[in-house]
N, CA, C and O atoms as a MOPAC input file, in Angstrom:
PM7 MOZYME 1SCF
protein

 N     -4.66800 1   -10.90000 1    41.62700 1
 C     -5.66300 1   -10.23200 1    40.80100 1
 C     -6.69100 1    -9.53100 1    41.68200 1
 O     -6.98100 1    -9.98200 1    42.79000 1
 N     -7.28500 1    -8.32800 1    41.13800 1
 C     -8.26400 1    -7.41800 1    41.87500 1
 C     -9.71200 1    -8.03300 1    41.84100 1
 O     -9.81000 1    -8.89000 1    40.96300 1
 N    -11.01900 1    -7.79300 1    42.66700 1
 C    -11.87900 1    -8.63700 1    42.29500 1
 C    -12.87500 1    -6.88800 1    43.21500 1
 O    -12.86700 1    -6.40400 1    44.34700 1
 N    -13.68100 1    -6.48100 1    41.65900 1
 C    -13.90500 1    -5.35900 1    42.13000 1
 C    -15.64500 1    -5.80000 1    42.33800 1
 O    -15.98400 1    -6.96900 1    42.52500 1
 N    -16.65500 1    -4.62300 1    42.26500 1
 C    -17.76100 1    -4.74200 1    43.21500 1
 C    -18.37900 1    -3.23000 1    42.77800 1
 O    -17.74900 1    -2.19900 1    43.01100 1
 N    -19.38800 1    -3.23800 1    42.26800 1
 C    -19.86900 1    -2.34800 1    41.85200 1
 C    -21.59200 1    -1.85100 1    42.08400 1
 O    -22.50000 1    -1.60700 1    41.29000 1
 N    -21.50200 1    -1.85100 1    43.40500 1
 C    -23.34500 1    -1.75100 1    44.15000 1
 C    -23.98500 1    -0.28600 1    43.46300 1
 O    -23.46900 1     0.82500 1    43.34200 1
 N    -24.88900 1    -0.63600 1    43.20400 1
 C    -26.01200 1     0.26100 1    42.72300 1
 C    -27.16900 1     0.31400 1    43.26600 1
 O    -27.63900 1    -0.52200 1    44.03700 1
 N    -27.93100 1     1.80200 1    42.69300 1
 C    -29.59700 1     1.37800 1    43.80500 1
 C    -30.34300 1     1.30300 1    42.12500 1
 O    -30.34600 1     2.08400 1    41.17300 1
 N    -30.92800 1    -0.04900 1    42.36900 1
 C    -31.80600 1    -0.54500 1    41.55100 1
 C    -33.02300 1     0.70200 1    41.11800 1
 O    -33.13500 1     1.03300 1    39.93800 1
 N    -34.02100 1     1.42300 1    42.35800 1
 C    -34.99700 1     1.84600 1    41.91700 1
 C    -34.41200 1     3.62300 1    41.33900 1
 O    -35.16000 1     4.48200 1    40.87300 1
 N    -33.38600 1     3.71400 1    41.49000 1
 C    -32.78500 1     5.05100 1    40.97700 1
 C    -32.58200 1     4.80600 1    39.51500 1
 O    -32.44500 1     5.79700 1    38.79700 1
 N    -32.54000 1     3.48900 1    38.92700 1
 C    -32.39000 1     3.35900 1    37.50000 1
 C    -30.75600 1     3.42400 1    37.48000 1
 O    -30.24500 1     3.77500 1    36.41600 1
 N    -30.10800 1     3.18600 1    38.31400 1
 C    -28.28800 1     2.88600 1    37.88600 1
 C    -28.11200 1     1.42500 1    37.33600 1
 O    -27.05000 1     0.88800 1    37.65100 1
 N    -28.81800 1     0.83400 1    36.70900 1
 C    -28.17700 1    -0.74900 1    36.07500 1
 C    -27.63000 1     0.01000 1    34.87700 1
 O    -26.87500 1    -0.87700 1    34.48000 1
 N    -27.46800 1     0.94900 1    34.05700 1
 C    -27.27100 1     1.04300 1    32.78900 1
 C    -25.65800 1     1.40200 1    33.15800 1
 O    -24.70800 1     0.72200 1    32.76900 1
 N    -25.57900 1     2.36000 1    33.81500 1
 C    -24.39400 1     3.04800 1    34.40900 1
 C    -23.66500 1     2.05400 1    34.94300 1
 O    -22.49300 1     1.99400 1    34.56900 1
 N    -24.06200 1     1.22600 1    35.75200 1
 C    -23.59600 1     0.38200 1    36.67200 1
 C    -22.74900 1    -0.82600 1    35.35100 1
 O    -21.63400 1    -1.31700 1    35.52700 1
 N    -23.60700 1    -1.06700 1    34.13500 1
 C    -23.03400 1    -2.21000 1    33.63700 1
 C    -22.22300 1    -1.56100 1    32.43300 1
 O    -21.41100 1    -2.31400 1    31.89600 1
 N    -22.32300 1    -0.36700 1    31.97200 1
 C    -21.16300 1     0.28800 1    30.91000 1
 C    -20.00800 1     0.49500 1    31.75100 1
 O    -18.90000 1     0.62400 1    31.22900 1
 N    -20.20900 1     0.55300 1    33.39700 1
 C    -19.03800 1     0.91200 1    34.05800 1
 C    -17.91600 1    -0.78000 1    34.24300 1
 O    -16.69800 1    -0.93600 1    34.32800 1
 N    -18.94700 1    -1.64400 1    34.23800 1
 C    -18.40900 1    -3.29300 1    34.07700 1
 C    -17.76800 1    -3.46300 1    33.05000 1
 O    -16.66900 1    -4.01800 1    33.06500 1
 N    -18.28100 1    -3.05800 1    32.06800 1
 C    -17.84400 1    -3.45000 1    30.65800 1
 C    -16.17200 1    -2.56900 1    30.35000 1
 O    -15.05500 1    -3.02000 1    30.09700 1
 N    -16.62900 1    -1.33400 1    30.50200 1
 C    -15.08900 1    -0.57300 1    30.47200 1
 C    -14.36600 1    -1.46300 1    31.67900 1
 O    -13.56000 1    -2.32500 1    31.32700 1
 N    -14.53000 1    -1.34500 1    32.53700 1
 C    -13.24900 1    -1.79100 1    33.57500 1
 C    -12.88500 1    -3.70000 1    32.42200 1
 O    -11.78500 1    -3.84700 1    31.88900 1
 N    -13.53300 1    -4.35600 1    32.34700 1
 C    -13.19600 1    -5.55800 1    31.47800 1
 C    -12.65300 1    -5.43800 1    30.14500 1
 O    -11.86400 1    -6.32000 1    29.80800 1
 N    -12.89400 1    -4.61300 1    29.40400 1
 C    -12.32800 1    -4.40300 1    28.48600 1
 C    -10.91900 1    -4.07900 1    29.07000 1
 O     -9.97400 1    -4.85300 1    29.22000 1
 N    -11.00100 1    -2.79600 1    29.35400 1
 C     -9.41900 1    -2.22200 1    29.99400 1
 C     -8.59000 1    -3.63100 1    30.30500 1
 O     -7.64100 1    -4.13700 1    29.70500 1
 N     -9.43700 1    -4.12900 1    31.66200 1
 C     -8.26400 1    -5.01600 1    31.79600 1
 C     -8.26200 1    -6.56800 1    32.02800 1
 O     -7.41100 1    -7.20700 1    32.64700 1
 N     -9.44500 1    -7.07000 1    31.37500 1
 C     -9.55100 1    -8.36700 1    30.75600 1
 C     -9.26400 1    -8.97300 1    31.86300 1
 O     -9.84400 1    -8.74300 1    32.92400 1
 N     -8.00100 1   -10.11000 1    31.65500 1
 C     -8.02500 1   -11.37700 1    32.64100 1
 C     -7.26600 1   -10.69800 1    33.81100 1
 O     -6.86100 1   -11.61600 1    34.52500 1
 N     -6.96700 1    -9.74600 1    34.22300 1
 C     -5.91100 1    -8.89800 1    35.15300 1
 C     -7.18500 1    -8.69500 1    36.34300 1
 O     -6.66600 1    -8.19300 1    37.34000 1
 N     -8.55200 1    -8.90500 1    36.54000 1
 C     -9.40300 1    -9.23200 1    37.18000 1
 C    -10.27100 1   -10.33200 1    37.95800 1
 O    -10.80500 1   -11.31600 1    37.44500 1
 N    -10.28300 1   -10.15300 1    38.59700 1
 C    -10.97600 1   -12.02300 1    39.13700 1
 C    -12.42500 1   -12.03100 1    38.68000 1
 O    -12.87400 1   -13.03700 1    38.13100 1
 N    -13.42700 1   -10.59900 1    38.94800 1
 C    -14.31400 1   -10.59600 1    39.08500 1
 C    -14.55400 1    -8.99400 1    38.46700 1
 O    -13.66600 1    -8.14000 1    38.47300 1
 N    -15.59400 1    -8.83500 1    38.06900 1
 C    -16.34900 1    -7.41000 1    38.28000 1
 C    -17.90700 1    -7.44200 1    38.46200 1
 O    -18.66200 1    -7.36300 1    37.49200 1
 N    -18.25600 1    -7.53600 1    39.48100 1
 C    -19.38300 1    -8.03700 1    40.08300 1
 C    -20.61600 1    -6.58100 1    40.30600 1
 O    -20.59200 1    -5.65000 1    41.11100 1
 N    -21.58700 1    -6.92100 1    39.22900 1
 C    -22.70200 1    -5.82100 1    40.16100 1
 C    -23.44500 1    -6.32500 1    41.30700 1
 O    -24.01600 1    -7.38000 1    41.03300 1
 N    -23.59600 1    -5.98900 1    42.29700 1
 C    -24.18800 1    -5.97000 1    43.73600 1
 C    -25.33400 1    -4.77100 1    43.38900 1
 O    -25.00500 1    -3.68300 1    42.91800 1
 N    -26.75800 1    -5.15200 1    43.70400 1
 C    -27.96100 1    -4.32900 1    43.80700 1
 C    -28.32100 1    -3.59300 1    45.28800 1
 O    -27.90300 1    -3.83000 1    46.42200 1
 N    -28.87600 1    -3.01900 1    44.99000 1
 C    -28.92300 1    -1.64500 1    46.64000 1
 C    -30.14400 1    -0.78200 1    46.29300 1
 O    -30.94900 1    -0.64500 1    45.37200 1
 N    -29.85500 1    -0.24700 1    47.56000 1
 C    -31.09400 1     1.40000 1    47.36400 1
 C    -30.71600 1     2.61700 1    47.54500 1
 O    -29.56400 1     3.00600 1    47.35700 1
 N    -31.60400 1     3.27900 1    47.90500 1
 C    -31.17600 1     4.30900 1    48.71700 1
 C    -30.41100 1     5.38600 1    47.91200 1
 O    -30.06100 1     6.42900 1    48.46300 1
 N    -30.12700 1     5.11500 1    46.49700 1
 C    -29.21700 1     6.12200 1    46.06800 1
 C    -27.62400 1     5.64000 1    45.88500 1
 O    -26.63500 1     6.18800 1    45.40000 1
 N    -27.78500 1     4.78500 1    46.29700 1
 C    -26.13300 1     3.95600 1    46.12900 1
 C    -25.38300 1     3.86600 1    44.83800 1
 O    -25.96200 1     3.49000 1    43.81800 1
 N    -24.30000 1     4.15000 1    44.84000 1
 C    -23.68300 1     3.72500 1    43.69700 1
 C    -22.23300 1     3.99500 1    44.30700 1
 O    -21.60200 1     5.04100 1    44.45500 1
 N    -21.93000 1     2.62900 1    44.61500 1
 C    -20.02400 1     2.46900 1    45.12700 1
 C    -19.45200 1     1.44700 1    44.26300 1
 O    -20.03400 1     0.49300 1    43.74700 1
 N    -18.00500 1     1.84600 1    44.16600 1
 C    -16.94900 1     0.76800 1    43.81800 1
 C    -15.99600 1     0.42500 1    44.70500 1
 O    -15.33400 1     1.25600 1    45.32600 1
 N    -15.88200 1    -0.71600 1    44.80500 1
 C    -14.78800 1    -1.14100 1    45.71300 1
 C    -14.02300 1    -2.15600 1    45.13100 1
 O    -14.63400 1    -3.07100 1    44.57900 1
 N    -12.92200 1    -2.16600 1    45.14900 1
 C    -11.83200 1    -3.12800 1    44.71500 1
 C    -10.92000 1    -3.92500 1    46.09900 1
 O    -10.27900 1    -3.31400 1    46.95400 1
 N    -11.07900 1    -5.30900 1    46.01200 1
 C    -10.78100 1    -5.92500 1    47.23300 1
 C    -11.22800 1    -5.61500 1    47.97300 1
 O    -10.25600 1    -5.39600 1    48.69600 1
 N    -12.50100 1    -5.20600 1    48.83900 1
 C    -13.18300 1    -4.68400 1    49.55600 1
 C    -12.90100 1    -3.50700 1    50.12500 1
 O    -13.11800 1    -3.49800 1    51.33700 1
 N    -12.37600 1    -2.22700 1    49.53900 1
 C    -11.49000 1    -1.35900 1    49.81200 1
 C    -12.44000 1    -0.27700 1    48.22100 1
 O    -12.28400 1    -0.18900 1    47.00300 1
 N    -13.38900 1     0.32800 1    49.28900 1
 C    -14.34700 1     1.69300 1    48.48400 1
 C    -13.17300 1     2.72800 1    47.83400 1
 O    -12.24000 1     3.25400 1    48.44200 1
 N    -13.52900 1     2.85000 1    46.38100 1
 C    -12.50500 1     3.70100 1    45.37400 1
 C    -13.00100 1     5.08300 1    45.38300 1
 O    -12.45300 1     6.18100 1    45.47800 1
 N    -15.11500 1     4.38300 1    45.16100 1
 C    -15.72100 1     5.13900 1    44.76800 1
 C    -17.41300 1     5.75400 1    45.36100 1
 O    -18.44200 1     5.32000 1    44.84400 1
 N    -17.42800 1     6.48500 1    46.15400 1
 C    -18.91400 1     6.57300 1    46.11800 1
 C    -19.67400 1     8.04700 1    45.52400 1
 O    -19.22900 1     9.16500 1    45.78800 1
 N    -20.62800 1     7.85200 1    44.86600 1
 C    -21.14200 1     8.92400 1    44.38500 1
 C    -21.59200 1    10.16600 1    45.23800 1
 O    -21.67600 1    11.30600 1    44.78000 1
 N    -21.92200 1     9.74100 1    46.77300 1
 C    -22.09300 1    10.88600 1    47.52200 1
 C    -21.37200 1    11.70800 1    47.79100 1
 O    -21.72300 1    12.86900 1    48.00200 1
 N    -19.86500 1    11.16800 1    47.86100 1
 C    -18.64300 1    12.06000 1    48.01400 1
 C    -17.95700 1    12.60600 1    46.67600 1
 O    -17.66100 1    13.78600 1    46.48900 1
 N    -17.72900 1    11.43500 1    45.67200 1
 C    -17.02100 1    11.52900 1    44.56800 1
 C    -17.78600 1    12.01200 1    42.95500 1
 O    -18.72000 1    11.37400 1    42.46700 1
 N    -17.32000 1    12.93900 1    42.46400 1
 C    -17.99400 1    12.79900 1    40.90000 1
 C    -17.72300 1    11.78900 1    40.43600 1
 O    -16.77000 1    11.03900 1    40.64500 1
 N    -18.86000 1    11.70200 1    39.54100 1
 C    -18.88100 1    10.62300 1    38.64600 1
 C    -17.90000 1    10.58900 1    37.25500 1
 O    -18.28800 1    11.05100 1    36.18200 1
 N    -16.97800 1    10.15900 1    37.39200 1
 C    -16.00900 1    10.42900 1    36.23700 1
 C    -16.03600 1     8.48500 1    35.68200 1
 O    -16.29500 1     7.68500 1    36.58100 1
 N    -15.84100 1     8.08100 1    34.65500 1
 C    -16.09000 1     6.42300 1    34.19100 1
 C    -14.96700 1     6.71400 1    34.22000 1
 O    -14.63800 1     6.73300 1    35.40600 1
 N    -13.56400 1     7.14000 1    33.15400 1
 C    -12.16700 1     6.98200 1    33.38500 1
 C    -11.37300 1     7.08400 1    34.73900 1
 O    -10.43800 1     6.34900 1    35.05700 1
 N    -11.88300 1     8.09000 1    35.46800 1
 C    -11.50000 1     8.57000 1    36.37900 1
 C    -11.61700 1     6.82000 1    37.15700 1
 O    -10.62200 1     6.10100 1    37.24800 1
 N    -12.80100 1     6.45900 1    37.57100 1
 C    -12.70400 1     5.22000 1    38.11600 1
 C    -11.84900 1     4.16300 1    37.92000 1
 O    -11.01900 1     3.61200 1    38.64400 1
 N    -12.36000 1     3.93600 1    36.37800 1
 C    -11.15300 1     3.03700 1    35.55500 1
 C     -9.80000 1     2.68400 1    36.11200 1
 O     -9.41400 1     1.56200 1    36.43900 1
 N     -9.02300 1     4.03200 1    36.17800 1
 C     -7.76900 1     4.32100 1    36.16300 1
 C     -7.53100 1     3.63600 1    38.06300 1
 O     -6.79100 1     2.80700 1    38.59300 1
 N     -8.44000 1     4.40300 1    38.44800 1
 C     -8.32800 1     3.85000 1    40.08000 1
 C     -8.24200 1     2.28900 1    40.09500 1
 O     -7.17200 1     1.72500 1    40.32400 1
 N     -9.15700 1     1.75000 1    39.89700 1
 C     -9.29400 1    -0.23100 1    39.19000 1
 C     -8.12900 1    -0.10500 1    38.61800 1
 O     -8.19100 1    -1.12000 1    37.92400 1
 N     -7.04600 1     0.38400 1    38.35400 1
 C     -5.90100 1     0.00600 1    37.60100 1
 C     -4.79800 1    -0.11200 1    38.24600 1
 O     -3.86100 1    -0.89700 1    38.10200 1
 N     -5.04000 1     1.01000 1    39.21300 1
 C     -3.81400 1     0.93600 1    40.34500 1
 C     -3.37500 1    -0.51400 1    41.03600 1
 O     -2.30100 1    -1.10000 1    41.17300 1
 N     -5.27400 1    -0.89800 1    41.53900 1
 C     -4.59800 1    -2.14400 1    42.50500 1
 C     -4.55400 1    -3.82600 1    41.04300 1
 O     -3.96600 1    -4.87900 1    41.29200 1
 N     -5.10200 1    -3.62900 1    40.08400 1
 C     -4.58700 1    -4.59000 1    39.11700 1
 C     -3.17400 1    -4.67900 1    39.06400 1
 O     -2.49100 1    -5.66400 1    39.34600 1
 N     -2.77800 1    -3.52000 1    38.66400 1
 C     -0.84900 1    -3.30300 1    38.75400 1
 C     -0.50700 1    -3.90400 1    40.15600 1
 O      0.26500 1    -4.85600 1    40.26500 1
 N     -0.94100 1    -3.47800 1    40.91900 1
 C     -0.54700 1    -3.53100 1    42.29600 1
 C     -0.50900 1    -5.27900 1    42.50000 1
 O      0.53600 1    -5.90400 1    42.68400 1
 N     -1.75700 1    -5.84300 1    42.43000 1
 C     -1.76900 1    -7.37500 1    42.51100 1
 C     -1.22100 1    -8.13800 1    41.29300 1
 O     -0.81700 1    -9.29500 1    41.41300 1
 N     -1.21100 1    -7.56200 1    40.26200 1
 C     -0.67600 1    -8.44700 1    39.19400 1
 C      0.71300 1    -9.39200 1    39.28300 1
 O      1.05000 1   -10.08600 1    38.32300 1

């Protein structure tokens, strides 16, 4: 099972983003997860990483919620 990680920067106001992005990835894929963990930060942060292995960071990547999703899906399949 995948055990993903979802750091945000607290004073940028990403908890809202950060926890609709928790909730979709759990819904999607329920017990096929170990974990979906928010981790707090600064600076502008907002990464995902699945098995300690970055999917997602906002400095490089748009912000797409499915788009992520689908990535979190690969390594669920993958470890399942």
């Amino acid at each position: 099972m995948a055990s993903v990680e979802i750091e945000y920067c607290v004073p940028c106001g990403h908890r809202s983003r950060a926890q609709e992005l928790q909730a979709e990835i759990l819904e999607e894929y329920g017990l096929g997860v170990d974990r979906v963990a928010l981790v707090t930060g600064d600076g502008g942060v907002f990464q995902v990483r699945v098995d300690g292995e970055q999917v997602f960071d906002v400095d490089t990547d748009e912000y797409d919620a499915e788009a992520i999703v689908d990535t979190v899906g690969s390594y669920v399949g993958a470890t399942a």
